[in-house]
Wavefront OBJ file of the C-alpha trace (Angstrom):
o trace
v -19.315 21.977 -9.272
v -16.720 19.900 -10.386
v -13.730 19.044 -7.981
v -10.261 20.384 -8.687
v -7.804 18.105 -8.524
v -4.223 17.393 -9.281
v -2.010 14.159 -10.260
v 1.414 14.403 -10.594
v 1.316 11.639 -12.396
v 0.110 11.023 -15.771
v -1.212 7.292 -15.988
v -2.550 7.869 -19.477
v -5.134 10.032 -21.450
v -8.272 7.143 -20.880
v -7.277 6.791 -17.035
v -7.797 10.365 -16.632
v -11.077 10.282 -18.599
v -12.509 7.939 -16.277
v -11.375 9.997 -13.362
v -13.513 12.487 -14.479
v -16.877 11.025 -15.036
v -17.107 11.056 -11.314
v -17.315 14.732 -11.682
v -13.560 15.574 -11.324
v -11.714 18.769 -13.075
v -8.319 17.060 -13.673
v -5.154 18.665 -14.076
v -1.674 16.208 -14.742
v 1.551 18.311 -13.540
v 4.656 16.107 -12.727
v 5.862 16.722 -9.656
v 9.402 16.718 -9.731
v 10.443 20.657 -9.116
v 6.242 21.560 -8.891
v 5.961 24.711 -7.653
v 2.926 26.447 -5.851
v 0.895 28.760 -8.518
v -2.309 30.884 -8.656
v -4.039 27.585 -11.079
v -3.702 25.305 -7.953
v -5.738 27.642 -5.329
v -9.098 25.304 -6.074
v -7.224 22.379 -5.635
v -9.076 20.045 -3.287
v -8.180 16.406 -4.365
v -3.700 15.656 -4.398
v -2.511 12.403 -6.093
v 0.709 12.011 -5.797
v 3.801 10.603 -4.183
v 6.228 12.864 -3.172
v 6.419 16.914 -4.592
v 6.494 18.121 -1.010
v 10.220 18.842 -1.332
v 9.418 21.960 -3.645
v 5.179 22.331 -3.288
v 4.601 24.475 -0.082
v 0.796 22.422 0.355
v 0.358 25.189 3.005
v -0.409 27.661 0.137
v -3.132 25.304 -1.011
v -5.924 26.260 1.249
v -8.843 24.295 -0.398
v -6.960 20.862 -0.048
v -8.840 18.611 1.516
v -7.526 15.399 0.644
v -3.862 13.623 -0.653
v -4.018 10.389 -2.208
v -0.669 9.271 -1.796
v 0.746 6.210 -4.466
v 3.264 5.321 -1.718
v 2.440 2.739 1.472
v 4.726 4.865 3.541
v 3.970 8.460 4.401
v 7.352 9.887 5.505
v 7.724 12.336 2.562
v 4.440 14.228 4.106
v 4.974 17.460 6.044
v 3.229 15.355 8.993
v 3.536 17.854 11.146
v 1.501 20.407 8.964
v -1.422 18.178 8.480
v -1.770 17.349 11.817
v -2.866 20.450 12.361
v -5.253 20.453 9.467
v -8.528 18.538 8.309
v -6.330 17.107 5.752
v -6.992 13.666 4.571
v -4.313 11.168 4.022
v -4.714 7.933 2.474
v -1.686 5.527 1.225
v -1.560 2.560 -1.374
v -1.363 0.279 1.570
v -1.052 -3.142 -0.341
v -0.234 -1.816 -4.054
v 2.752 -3.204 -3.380
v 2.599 -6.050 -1.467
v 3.305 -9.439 -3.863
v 6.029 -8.408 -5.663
v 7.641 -7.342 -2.419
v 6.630 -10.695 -0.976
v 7.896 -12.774 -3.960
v 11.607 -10.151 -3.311
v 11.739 -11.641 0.423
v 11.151 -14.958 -0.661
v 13.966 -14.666 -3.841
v 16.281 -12.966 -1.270
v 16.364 -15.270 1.252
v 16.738 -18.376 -1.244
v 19.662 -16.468 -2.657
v 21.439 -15.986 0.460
v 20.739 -19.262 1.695
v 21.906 -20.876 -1.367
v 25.295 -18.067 -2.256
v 23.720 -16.850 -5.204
v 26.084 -13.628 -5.467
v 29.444 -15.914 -4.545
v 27.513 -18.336 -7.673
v 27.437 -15.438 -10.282
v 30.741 -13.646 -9.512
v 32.174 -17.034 -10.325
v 30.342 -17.387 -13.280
v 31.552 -13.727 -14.612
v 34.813 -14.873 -14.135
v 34.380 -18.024 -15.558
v 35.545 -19.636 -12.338
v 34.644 -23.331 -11.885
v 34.174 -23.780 -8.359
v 31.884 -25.754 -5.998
v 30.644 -24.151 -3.143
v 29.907 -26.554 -0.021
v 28.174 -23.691 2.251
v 24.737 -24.156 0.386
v 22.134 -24.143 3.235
v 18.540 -25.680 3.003
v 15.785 -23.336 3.674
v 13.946 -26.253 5.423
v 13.393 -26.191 8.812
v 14.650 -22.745 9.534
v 12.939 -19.898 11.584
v 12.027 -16.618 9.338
v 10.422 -13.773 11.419
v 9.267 -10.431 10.395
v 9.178 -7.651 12.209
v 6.036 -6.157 11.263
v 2.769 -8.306 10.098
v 0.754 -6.257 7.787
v 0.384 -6.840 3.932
v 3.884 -7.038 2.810
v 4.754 -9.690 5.605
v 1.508 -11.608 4.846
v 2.388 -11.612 0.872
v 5.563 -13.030 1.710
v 4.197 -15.800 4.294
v 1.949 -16.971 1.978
v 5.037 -17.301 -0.537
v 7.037 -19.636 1.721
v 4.139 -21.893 2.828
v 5.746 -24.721 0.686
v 9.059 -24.482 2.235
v 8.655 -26.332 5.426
v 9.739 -22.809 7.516
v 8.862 -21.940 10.861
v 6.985 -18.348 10.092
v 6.833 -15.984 13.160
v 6.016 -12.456 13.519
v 5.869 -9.414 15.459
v 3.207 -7.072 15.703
v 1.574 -3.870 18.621
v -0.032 -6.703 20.290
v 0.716 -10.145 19.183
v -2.670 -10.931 17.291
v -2.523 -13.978 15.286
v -2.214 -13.388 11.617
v -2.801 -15.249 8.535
v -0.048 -17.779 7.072
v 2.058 -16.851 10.482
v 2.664 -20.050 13.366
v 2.652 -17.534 16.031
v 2.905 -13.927 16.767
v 4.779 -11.953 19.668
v 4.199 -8.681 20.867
v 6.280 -5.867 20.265
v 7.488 -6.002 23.391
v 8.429 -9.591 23.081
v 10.664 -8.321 19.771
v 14.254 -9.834 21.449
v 12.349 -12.803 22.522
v 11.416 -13.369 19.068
v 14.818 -12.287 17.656
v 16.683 -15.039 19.342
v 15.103 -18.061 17.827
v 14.966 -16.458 14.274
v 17.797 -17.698 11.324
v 16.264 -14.925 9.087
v 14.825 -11.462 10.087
v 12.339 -9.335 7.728
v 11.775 -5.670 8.865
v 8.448 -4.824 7.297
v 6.635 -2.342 9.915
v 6.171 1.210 8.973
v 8.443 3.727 9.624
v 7.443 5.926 12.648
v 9.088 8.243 15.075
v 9.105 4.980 17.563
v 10.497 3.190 15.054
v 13.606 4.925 13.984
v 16.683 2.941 14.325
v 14.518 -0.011 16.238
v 16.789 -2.520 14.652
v 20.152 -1.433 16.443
v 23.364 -2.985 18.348
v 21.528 -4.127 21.076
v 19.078 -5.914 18.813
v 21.526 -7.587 16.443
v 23.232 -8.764 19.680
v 19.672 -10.562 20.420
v 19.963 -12.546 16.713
v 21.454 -15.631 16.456
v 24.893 -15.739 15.695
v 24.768 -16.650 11.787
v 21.238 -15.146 11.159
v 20.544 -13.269 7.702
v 18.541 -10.167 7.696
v 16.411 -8.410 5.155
v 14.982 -5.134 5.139
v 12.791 -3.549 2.773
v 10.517 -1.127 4.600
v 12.472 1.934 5.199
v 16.321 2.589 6.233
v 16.143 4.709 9.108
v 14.725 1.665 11.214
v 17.390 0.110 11.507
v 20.941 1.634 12.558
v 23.074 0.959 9.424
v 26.671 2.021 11.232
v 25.235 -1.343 13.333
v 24.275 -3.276 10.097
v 27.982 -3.003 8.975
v 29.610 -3.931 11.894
v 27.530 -6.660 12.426
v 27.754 -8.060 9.115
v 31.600 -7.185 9.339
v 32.118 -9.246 12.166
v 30.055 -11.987 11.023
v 27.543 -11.956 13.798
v 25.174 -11.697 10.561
v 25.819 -14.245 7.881
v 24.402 -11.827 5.383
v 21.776 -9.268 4.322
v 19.621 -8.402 1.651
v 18.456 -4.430 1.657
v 16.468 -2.328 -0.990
v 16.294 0.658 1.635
v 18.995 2.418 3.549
v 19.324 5.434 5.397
v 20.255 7.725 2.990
v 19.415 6.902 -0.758
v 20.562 6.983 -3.344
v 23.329 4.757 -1.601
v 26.371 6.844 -1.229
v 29.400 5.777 -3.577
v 31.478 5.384 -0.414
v 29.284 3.454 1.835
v 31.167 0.346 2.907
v 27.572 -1.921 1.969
v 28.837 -1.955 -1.475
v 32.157 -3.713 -1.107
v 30.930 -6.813 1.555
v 30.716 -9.615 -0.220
v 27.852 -11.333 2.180
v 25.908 -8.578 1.050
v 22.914 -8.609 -1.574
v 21.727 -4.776 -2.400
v 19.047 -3.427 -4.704
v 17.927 -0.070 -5.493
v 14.583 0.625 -3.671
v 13.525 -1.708 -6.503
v 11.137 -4.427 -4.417
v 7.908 -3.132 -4.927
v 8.236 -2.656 -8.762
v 6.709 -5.269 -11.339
v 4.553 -4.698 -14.408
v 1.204 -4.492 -12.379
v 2.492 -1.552 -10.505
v 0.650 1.032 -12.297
v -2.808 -1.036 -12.934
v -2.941 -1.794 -9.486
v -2.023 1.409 -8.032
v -4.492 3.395 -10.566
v -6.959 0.833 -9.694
v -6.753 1.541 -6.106
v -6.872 5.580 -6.949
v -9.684 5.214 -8.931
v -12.152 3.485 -6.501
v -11.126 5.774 -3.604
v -12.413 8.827 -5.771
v -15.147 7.175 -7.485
v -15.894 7.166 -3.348
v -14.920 10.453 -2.676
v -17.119 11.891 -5.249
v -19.851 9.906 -3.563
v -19.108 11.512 0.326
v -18.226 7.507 1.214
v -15.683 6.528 3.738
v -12.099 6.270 1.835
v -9.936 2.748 2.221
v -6.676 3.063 3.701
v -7.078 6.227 5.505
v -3.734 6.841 7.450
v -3.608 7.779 11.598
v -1.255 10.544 11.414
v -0.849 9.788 15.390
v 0.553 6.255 14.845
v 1.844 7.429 11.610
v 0.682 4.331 9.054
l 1 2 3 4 5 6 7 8 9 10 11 12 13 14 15 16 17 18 19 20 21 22 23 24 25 26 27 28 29 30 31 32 33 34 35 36 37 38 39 40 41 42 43 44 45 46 47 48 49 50 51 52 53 54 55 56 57 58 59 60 61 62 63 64 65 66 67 68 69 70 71 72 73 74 75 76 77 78 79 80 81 82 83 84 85 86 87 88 89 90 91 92 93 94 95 96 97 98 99 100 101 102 103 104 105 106 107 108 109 110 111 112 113 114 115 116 117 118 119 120 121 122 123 124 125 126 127 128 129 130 131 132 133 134 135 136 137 138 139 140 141 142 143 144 145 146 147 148 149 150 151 152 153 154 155 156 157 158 159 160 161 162 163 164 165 166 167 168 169 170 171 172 173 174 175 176 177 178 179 180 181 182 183 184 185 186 187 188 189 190 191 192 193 194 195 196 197 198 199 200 201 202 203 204 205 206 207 208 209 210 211 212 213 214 215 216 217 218 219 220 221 222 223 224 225 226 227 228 229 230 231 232 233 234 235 236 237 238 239 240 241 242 243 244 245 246 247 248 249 250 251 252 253 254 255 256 257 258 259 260 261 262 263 264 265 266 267 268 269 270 271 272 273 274 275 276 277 278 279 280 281 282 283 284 285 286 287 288 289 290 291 292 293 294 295 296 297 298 299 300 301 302 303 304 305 306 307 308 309 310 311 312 313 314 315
């Protein structure tokens, strides 16, 4: 019997073809306002990002497994599925290079007053600025050491930068000098000139970066975040970067998004923003429908799914 499933997004009439070779009954409903109905009862296979803000999954009894296109899983009704067979599995690593190659442009661009560079140049302002900083030498540390973090590493091998990271336990990673534990984070903090949140968001993770940890940065450090908003405590951000304990930032996540009109980020001047835009390039589709399709070209075959997600440690 085939296996009902649903995508809630359409990556194209051949893509879905293939899909179903492996014995799959396919239906494509976008999921922006998707509703529960009678024609999704059989469903047993969800691929999807986020329609949990309108589809009550509790009404699908025969679900057995959500393919999610997102790394994080925050948009799940966690607690729900805990309490189900449910599984989840995430696009861990879809979007890991052109996120690394956004750290790497970031920090160049704050290190070398890109924004101050281009406002002059709309205003046709001919002005040279003698703040440039060299990248060279400096510390950059991420909090967090999984794909993202490595993606970027590997990106700033040919800089001559000190890369350091922070992970559960301190394990050595790829393309890092050295690793901390997380409870070494302020240790690390204090020798870093740039810091790169890149860990998952969790309930033990929500507002980690806050005024007692921006007191632990150096005095002139840069940060970058582009994991999720809620770790870090963004009435803290702003004073910080107010105050100019932080030279500057570069975000593509904040607390509450869209960004609010009125939030003070948009009118500091040391401050780079972008629109939850890091993880988008032209490969985003191939390689996320890539990913999709060998997980259920497994499924279909009762083999153990990659990137299976521990609901417990929540990534």
């Amino acid at each position: 019997m085939a296996i009902k499933t649903l995508f809630t997004y359409n990556y194209g009439g051949d893509k879905i073809k293939d899909i179903k070779t492996f014995g799959y009954d396919v239906k494509v409903i976008p999921e922006e306002g998707l509703i529960y109905n009678d024609d999704l009862e059989e469903i047993e296979v969800l691929v999807c990002y986020d329609p949990f803000k309108t589809l009550d999954i509790e009404k699908m009894k025969k679900l057995k497994w959500i393919q999610l296109s997102s790394i994080g899983i925050d948009q799940l009704p966690i607690e729900y599925v805990k309490n189900t067979s449910i599984t989840i599995t995430n696009n861990k690593g879809g979007y890991s290079i052109p996120m690394g190659e956004w750290i790497v442009l970031k920090t160049l661009e704050l290190f070398k007053n890109s924004k101050g560079l281009y406002e002059n140049q709309s205003k046709r302002k001919w002005k040279m600025d003698t703040s440039i900083m060299e990248l060279y030498g400096k510390t950059i540390g991420f909090i967090g050491t999984g794909t993202i973090a490595t993606e970027a590493a590997k990106r700033f091998q040919g800089f001559g930068v000190n890369i350091v990271g922070v992970n559960t336990n301190g394990r050595d990673s790829q393309y890092f000098n050295s690793c901390y534990p997380m409870s070494e984070l302020n240790q690390m903090l204090k020798i870093c000139d740039v810091v790169v949140v890149t860990l998952p968001y969790t309930k033990a993770t929500h507002h980690l970066i806050n005024e007692e940890k921006f007191m632990e940065m150096k005095s002139g450090a840069y940060f970058i975040n582009v994991a999720r908003g809620s770790i870090v405590d963004e009435g803290s951000l702003i004073k910080n970067l107010k105050n100019g304990k932080l030279a500057g930032a570069a975000l593509d996540v904040y607390e509450e998004e869209p960004l609010k009109e009125n939030n003070p980020l948009w009118d500091l001047s040391n401050v780079i923003l972008t629109s939850h835009n890091s993880w988008v390039s032209e490969m985003r589709n191939a390689r996320r429908f890539d990913f999709i399709y060998k997980n259920m070209e497994k499924y279909a075959q009762g083999k153990e799914l990659v990137n299976s997600v521990d609901l417990k440690k929540g990534y």
